[in-house]
C-alpha positions as a Markdown table, in Angstrom:
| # | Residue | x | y | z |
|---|---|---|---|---|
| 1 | Unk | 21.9 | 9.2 | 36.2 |
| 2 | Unk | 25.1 | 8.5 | 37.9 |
| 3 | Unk | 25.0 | 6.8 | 41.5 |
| 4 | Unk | 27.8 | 8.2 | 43.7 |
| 5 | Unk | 28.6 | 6.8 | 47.1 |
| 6 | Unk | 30.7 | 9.1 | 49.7 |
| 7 | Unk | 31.6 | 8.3 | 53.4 |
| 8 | Unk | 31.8 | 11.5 | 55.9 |
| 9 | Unk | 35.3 | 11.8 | 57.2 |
| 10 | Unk | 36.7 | 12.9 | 60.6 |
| 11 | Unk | 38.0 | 15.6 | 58.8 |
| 12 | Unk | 34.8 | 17.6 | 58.5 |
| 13 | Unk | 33.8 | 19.5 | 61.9 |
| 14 | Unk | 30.9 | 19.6 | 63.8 |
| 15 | Unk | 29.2 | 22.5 | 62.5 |
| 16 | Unk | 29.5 | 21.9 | 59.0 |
| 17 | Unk | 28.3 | 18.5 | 58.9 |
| 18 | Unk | 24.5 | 19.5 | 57.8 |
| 19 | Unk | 24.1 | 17.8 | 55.0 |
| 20 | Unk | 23.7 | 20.2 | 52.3 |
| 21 | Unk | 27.2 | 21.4 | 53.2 |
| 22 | Unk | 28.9 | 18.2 | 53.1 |
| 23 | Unk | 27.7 | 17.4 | 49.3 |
| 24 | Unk | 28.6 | 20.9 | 48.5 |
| 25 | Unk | 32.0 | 20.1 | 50.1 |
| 26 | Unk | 32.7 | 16.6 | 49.3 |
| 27 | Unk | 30.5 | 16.8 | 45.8 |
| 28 | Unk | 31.8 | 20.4 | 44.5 |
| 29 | Unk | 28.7 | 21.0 | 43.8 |
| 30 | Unk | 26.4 | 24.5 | 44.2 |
| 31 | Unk | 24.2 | 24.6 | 47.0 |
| 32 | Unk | 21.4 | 24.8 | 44.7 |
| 33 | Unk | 22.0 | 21.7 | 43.4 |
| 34 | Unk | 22.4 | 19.9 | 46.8 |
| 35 | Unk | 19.6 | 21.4 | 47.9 |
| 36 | Unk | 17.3 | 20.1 | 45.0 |
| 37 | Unk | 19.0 | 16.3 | 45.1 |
| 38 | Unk | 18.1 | 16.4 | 49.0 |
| 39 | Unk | 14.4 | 17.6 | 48.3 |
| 40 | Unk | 13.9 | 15.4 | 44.9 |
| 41 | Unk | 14.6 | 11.9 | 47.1 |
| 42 | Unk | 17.8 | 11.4 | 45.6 |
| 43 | Unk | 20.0 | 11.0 | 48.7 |
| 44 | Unk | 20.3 | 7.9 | 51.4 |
| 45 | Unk | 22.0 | 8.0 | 54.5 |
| 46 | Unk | 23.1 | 4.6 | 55.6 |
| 47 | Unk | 20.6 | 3.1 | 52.9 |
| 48 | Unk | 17.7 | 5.5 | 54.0 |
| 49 | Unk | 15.7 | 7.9 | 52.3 |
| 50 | Unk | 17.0 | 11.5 | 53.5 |
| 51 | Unk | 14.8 | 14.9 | 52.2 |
| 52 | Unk | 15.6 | 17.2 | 55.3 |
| 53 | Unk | 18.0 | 19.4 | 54.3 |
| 54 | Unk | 19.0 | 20.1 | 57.8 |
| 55 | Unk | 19.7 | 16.7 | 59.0 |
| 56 | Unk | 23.2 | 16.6 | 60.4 |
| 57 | Unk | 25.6 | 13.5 | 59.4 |
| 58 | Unk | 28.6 | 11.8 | 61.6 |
| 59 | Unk | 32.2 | 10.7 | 60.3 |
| 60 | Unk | 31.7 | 6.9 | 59.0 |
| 61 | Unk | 27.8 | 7.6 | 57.5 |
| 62 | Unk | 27.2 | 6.3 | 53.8 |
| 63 | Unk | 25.8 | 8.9 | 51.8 |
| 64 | Unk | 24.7 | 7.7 | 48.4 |
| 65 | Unk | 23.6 | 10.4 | 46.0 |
| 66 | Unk | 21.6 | 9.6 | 42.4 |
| 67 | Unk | 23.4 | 12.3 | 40.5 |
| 68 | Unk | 20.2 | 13.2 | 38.2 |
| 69 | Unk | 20.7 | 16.5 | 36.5 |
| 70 | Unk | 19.0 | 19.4 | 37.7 |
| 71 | Unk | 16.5 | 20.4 | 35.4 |
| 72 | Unk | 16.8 | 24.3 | 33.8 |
| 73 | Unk | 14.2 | 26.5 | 34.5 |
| 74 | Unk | 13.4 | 28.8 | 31.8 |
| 75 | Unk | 11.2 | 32.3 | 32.8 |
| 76 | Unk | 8.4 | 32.3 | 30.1 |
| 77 | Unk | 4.9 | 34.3 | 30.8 |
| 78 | Unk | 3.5 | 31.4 | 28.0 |
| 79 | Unk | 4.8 | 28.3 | 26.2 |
| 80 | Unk | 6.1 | 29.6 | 23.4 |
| 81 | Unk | 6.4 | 27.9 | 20.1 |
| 82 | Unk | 9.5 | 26.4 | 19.6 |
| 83 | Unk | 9.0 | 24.8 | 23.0 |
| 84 | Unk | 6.4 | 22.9 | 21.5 |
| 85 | Unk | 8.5 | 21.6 | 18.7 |
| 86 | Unk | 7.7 | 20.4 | 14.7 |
| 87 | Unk | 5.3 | 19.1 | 14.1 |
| 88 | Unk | 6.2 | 15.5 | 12.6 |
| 89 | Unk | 3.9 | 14.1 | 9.3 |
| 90 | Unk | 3.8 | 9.9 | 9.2 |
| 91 | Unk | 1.7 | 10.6 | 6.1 |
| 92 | Unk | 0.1 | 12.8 | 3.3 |
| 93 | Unk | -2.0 | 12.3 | 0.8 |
| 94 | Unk | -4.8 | 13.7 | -0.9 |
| 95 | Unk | -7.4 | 13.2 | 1.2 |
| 96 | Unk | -6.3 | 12.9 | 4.8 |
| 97 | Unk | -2.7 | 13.3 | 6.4 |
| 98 | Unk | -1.4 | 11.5 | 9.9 |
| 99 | Unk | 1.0 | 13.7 | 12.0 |
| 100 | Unk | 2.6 | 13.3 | 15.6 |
| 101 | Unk | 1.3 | 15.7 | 17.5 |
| 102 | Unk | 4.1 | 17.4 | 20.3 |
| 103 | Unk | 3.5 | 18.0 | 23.7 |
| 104 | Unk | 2.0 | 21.6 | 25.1 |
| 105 | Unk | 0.4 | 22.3 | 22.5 |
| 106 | Unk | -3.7 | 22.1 | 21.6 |
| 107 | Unk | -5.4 | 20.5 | 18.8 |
| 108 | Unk | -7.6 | 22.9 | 18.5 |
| 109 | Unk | -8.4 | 26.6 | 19.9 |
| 110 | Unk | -10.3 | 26.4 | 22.3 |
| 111 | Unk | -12.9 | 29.6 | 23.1 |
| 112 | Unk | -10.0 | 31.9 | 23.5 |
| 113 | Unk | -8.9 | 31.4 | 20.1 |
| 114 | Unk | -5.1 | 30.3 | 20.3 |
| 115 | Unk | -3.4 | 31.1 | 17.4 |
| 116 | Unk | -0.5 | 28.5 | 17.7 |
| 117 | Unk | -3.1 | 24.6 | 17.4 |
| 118 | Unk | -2.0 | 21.6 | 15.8 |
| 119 | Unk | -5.0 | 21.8 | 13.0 |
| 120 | Unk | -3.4 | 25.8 | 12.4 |
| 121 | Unk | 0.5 | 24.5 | 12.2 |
| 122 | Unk | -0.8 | 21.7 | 9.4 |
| 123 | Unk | -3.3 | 24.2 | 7.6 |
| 124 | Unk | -0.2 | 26.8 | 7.6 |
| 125 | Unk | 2.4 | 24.2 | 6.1 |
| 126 | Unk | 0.2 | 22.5 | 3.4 |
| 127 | Unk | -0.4 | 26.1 | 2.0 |
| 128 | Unk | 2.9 | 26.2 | 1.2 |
| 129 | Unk | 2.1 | 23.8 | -1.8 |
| 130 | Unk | -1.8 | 25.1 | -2.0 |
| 131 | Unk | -3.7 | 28.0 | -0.6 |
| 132 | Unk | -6.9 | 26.7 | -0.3 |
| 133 | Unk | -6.0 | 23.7 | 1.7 |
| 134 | Unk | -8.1 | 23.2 | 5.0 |
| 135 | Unk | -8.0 | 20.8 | 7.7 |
| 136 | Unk | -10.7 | 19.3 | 9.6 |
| 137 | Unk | -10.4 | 17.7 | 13.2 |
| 138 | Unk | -11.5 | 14.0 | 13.8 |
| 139 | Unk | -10.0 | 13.5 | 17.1 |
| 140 | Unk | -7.7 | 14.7 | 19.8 |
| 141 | Unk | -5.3 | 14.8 | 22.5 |
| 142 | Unk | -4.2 | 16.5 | 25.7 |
| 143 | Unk | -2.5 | 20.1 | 25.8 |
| 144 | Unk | 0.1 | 17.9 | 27.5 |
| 145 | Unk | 0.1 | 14.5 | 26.1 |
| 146 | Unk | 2.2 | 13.9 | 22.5 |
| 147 | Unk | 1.5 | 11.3 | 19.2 |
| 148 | Unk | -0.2 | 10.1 | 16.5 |
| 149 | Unk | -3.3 | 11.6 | 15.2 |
| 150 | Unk | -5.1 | 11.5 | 12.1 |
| 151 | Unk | -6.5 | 15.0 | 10.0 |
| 152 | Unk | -8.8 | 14.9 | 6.9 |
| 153 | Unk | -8.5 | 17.2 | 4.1 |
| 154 | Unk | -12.2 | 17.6 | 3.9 |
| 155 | Unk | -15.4 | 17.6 | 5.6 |
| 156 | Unk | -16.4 | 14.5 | 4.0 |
| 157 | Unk | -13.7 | 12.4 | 4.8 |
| 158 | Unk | -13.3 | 13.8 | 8.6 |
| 159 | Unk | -17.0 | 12.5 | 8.8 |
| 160 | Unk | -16.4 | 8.9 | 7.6 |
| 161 | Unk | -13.6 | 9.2 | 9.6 |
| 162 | Unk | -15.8 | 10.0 | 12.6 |
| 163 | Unk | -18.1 | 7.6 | 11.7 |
| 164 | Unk | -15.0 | 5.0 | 12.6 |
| 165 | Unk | -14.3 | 6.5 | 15.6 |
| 166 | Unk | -18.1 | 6.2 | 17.4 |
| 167 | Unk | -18.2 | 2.9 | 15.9 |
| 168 | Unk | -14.8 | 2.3 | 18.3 |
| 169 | Unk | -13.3 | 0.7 | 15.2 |
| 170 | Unk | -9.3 | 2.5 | 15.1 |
| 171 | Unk | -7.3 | 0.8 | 17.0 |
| 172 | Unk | -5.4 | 3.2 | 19.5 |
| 173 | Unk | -2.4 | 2.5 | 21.5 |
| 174 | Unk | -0.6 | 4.6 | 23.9 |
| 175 | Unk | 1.9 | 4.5 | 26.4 |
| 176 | Unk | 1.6 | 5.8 | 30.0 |
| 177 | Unk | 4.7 | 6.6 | 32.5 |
| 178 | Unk | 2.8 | 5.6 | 35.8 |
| 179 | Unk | 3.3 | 6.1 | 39.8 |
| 180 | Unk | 3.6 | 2.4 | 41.5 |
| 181 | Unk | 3.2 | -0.6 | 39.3 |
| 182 | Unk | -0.4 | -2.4 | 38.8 |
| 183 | Unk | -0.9 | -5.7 | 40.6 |
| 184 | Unk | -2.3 | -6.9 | 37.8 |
| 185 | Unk | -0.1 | -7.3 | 34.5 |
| 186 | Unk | -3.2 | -6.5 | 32.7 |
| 187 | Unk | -6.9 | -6.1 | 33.0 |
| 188 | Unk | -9.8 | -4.1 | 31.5 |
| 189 | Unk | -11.4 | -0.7 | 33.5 |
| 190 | Unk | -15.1 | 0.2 | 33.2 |
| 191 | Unk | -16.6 | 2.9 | 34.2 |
| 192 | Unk | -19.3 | 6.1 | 33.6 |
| 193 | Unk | -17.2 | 9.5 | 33.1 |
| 194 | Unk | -19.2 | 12.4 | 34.8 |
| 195 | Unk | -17.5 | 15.9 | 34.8 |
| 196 | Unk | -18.1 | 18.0 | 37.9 |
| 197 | Unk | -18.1 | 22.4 | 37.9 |
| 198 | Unk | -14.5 | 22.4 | 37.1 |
| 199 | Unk | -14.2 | 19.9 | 34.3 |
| 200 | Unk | -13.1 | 17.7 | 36.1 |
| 201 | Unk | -13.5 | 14.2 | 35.3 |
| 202 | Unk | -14.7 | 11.7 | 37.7 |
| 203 | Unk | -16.2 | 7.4 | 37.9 |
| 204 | Unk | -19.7 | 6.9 | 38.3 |
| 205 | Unk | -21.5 | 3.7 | 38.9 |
| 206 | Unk | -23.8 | 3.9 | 35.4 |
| 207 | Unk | -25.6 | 6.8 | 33.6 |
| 208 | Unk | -28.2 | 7.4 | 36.0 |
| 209 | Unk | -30.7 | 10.3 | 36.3 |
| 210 | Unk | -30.0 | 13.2 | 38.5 |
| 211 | Unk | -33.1 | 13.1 | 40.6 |
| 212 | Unk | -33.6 | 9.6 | 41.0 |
| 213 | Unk | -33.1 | 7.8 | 44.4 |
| 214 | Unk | -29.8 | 5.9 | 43.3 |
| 215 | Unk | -28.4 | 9.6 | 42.3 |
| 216 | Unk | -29.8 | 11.2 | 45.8 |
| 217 | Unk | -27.8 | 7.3 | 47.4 |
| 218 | Unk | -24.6 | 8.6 | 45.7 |
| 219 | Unk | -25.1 | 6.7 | 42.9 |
| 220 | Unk | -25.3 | 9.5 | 40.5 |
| 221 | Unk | -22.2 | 11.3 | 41.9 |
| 222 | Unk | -18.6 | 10.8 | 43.1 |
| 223 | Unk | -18.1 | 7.4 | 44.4 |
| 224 | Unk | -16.8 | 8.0 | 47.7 |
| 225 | Unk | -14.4 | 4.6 | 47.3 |
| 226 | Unk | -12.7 | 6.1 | 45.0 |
| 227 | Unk | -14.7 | 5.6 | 41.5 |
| 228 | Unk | -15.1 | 2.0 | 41.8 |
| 229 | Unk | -18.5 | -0.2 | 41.9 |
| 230 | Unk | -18.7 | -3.1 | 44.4 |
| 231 | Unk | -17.0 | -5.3 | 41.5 |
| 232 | Unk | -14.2 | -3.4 | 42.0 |
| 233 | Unk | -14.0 | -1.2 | 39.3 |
| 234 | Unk | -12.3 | -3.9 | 36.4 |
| 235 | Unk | -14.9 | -5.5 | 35.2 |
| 236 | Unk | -14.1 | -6.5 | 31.7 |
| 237 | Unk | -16.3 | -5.0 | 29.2 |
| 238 | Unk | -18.9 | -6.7 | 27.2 |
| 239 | Unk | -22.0 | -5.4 | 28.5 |
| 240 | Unk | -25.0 | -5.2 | 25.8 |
| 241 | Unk | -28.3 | -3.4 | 26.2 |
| 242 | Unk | -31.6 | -4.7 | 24.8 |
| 243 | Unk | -31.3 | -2.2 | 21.6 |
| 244 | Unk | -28.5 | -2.3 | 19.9 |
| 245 | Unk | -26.2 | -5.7 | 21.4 |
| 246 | Unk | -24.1 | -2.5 | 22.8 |
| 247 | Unk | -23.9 | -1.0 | 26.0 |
| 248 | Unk | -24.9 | 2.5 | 25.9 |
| 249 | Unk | -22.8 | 5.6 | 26.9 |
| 250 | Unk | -24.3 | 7.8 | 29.3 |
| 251 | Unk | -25.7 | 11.7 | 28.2 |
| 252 | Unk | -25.6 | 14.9 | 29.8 |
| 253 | Unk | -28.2 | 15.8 | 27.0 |
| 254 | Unk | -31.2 | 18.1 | 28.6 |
| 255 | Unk | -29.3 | 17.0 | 31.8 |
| 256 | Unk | -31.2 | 13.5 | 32.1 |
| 257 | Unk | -27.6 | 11.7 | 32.5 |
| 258 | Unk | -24.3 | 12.0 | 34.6 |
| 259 | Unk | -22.0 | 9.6 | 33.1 |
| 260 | Unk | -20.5 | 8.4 | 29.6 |
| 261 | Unk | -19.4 | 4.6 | 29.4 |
| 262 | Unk | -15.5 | 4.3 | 29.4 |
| 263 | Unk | -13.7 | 1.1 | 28.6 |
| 264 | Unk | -10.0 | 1.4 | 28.8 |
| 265 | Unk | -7.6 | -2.1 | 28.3 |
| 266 | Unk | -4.4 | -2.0 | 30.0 |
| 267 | Unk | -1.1 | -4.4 | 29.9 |
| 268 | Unk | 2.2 | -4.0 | 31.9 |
| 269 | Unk | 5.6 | -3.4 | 29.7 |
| 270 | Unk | 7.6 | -3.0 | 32.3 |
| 271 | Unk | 7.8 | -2.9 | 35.9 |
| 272 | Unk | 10.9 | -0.1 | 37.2 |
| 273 | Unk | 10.1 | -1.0 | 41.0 |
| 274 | Unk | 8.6 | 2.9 | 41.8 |
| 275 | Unk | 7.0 | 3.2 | 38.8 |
| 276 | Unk | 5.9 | 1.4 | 35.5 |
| 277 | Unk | 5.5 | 1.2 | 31.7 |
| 278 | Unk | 1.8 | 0.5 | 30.8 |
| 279 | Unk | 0.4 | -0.1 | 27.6 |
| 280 | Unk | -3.4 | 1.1 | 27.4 |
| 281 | Unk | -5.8 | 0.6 | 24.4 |
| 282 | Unk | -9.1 | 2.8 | 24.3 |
| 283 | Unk | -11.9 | 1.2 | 23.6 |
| 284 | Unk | -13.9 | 3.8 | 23.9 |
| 285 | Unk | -12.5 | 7.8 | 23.7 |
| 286 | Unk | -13.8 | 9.7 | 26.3 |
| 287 | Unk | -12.1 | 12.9 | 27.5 |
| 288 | Unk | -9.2 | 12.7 | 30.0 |
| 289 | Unk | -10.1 | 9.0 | 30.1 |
| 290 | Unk | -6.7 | 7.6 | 30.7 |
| 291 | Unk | -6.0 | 10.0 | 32.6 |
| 292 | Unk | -9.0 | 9.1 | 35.2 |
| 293 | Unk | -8.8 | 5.2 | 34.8 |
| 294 | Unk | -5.2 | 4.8 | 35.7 |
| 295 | Unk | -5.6 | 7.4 | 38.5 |
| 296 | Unk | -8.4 | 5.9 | 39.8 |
| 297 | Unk | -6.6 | 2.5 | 39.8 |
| 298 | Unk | -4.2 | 4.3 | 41.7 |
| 299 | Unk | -1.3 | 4.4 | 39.3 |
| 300 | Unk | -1.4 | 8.4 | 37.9 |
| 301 | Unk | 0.3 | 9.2 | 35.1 |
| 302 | Unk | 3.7 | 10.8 | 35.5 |
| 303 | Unk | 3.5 | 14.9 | 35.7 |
| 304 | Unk | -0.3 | 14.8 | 35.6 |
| 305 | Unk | -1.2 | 18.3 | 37.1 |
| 306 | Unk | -4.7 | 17.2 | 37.6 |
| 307 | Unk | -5.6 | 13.6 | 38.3 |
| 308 | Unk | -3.9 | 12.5 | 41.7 |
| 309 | Unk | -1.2 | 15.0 | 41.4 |
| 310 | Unk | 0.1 | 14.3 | 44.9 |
| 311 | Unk | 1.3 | 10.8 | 43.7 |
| 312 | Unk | 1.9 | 11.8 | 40.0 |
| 313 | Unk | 5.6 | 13.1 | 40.7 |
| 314 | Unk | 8.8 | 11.5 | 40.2 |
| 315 | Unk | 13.1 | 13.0 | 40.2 |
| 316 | Unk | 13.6 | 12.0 | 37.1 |
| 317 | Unk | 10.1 | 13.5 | 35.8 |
| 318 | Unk | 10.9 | 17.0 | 35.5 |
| 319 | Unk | 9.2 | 17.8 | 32.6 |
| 320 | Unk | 6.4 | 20.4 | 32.1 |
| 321 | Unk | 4.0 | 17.6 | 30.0 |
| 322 | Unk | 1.9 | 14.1 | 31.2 |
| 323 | Unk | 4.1 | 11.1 | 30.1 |
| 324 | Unk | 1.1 | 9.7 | 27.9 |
| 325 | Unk | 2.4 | 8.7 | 24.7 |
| 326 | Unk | -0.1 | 8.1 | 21.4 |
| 327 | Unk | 1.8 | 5.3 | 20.0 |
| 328 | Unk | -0.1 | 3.6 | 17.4 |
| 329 | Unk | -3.1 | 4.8 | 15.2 |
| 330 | Unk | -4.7 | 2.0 | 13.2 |
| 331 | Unk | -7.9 | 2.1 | 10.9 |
| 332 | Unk | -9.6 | 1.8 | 7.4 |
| 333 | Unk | -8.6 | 4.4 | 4.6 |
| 334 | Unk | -12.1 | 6.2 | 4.3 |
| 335 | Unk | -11.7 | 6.4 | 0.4 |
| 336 | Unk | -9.0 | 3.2 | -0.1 |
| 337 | Unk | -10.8 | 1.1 | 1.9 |
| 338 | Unk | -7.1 | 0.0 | 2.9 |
| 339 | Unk | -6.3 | -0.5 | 6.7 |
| 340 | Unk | -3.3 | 1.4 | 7.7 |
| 341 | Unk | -1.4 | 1.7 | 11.0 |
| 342 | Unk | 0.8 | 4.6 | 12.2 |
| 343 | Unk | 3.5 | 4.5 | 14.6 |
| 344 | Unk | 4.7 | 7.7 | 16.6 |
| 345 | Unk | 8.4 | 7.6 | 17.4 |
| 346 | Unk | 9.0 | 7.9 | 21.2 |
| 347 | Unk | 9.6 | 11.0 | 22.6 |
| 348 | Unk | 13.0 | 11.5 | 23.8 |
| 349 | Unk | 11.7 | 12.4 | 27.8 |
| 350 | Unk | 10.9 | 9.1 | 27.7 |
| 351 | Unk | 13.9 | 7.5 | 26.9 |
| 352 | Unk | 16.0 | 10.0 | 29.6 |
| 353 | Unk | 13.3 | 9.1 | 32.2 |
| 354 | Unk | 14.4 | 4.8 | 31.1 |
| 355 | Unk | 17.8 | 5.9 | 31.6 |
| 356 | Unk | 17.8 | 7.6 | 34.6 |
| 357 | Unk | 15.9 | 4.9 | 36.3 |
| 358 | Unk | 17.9 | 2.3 | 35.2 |
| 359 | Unk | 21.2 | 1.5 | 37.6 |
| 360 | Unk | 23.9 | -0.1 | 36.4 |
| 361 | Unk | 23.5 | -3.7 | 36.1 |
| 362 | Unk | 19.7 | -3.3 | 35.2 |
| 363 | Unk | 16.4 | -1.8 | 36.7 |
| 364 | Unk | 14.9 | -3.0 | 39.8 |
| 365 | Unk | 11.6 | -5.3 | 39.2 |
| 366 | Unk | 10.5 | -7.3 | 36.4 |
| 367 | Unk | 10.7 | -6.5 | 32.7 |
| 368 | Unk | 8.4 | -8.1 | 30.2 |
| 369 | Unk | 9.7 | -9.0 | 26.6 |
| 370 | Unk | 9.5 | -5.1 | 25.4 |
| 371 | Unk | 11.6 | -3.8 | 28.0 |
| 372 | Unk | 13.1 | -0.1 | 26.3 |
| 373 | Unk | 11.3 | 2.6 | 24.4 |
| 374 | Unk | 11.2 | 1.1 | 21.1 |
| 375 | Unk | 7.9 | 0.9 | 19.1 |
C-alpha cells in the first residue's frame, strides 16, 4: 500500500473537477481504477472518508489516496484446481500423515461427489509410492478456511484419533482476520449451536426441547439479542452436569434438542485500529463455530460470505476465502503414544493484508508481543 497525498490546483476547470477525473488526471491512472479506490474507502478529502464518486472537489482540497492494488478478476464458471494450490505435507508416516490444507477447497465430497477434496489429492499422491493406500477423515475445515489437519492411514487409527477429538484433547489453534477489534484482549464464548432450514448456524441459550415452554419463550430459537444469554454471552466455561463432571452438548437426535455446547477461547495479537488479529483455541469443534462466535461477538471474520457479511468486508481483503487460519495442531500419536504439534506456515494473503494495513511508521492501535504473521 502506498499513501499518496495530492492538492487540486487552479489549473483544473470547473467541470472536470468530479473526482474520479481528477485522480485519473492528476494520478494517470484508468478510470477503473479510480473508480474502485473511491468505492473501496480508500480516498479522504480534507481528512474525510469520500465513497461518492460524483462528489466534485475545489482548488486547495487535500486528497489522500491509499494506493492498494486493484485486485484481478479472473472469469471462472468453478474454482479450478490450481487456484486452490498444493497441497503442503508437515508429516508422513506409516500410520497417519498431517498436511496443510489450502483455501477453496473441501475436505471431503460432499453429496454431489466433487472430485477435486483434500482426502482425494492425498489418496492420489501417496499412490504414487503404493496403490492400495487409503485415507480416512478425522476432522475438517471450511471450503474457505486453510491449515493444518491431521489424516490416518486406517480406520483404526482415524478412530483413536476421533476418540481424541470428542474427548476435546488436541490442542487447536487458529488465527482469525476480524472486523473491529474486541474490547476485551481475551475471554472465553459459550454457547448452544442450533442450525436453522438453511444450515445456517445460530446461539441458543442451552439444549432445550422443542415443545417445551422455554422453546415456545424463545428459548429454544434465535436469541433475538443477538445469541447472547443474560450473562452476556462470555461466560467462561466450566460447567459440569451431574453425570459425567462434563457439561453436555446439545442433540438434534429424534429432534428432542436444538443446540450443541460450543466453547471457543479467544486472545488479541494485534490490534490494526479497523480491524484485528485474534487468536482462538477450540475447545470444543462444532461446525462453523468460529465462524458464529466471533460474529456474534460482533467481530466477523474477514471475507465471511455468511456470518455478518455486511460488516465482514475490508480494501485490502479482496480475496475469494475467510481469513481463518489453522495454525497449530497438537495431540498424542495414536500408536507412539508421543505428543506432537504441527505448525501451518501462514498464508501469504495474510501477510499482504499486514502490509497493506500497515503505514509507514507503524500501524494504528496497539500491538501485543507477536505483532507480524510469524508462527
Amino acid at each position: 500500500m502506498t499513501l499518496r497525498t495530492i492538492t487540486v490546483p487552479d489549473s483544473i476547470p470547473f467541470p472536470a473537477r468530479q473526482l474520479p477525473g481528477v485522480l485519473q488526471n492528476l494520478l494517470g491512472m484508468p478510470a477503473s481504477q479510480s473508480h474502485w479506490l473511491i468505492e473501496n474507502g480508500c480516498v479522504r478529502i480534507n481528512e474525510r472518508l469520500c465513497r461518492k464518486l460524483h462528489q466534485r472537489v475545489e482548488p486547495g482540497d487535500q486528497i489522500e489516496v491509499d494506493w492498494i492494488p486493484m485486485p484481478v478478476v479472473v472469469r471462472t464458471e468453478a474454482r479450478s484446481a490450481s487456484r486452490q494450490g498444493p497441497v503442503e505435507f508437515l508429516h508422513d508416516d506409516p500410520h497417519l500423515c498431517v498436511v496443510v490444507k489450502p483455501p477453496n477447497l473441501l475436505t471431503v465430497p460432499t453429496m454431489y461427489r466433487e472430485g477435486q477434496t483434500l482426502v482425494s489429492k492425498v489418496e492420489r499422491r501417496l499412490r504414487d509410492k503404493d496403490d492400495q493406500a487409503k485415507i480416512f477423515c478425522v476432522h475438517r475445515l471450511d471450503r474457505d478456511v486453510s491449515g493444518v489437519l491431521v489424516l490416518a492411514k486406517t480406520l483404526q487409527v482415524a478412530e483413536l484419533l476421533r476418540e481424541q477429538f470428542a474427548a476435546r484433547k488436541p490442542d487447536r489453534q487458529y488465527i482469525a482476520i476480524v472486523a473491529g477489534v474486541p474490547q476485551k484482549g481475551s475471554g472465553t464464548i459459550r454457547s448452544y449451536l442450533a442450525t436453522d432450514a438453511n444450515l445456517n448456524r445460530y446461539s441458543v441459550k442451552g439444549p432445550v426441547k422443542e415443545n417445551s415452554p422455554e422453546s415456545r419463550d424463545g428459548v429454544g430459537g434465535r436469541d433475538r439479542s443477538g445469541g447472547r444469554d443474560k450473562s452476556g454471552g462470555h461466560e467462561k466455561s466450566g460447567g459440569r452436569d451431574r453425570a459425567g463432571g462434563r457439561e453436555k452438548a446439545g442433540s438434534r437426535e429424534g429432534g428432542e434438542y436444538t443446540g450443541e455446547l460450543a466453547i471457543t477461547h479467544y486472545k488479541l495479537r494485534h490490534d490494526w485500529g479497523e480491524t484485528a488479529l485474534v487468536e482462538v483455541r477450540l475447545e470444543t469443534g462444532r461446525r462453523n463455530q468460529i465462524r458464529v462466535h466471533l460474529a456474534e461477538m460482533g467481530h466477523p471474520i474477514l471475507g465471511d460470505p455468511r456470518y455478518r457479511p455486511d460488516l465482514a468486508t475490508h480494501r485490502a481483503w479482496p480475496y475469494r476465502r475467510i481469513a481463518l487460519h489453522a495454525e497449530s495442531l497438537g495431540f498424542t500419536h495414536p500408536i507412539t503414544g508421543e505428543q506432537v504439534r504441527f505448525l501451518a506456515p501462514w498464508p501469504q494473503e495474510f501477510r499482504d493484508f499486514q502490509r497493506a494495513v500497515s503505514k509507514p511508521g507503524g500501524a494504528k492501535g496497539k500491538s501485543s508481543k507477536r505483532d507480524t504473521f510469524e508462527p
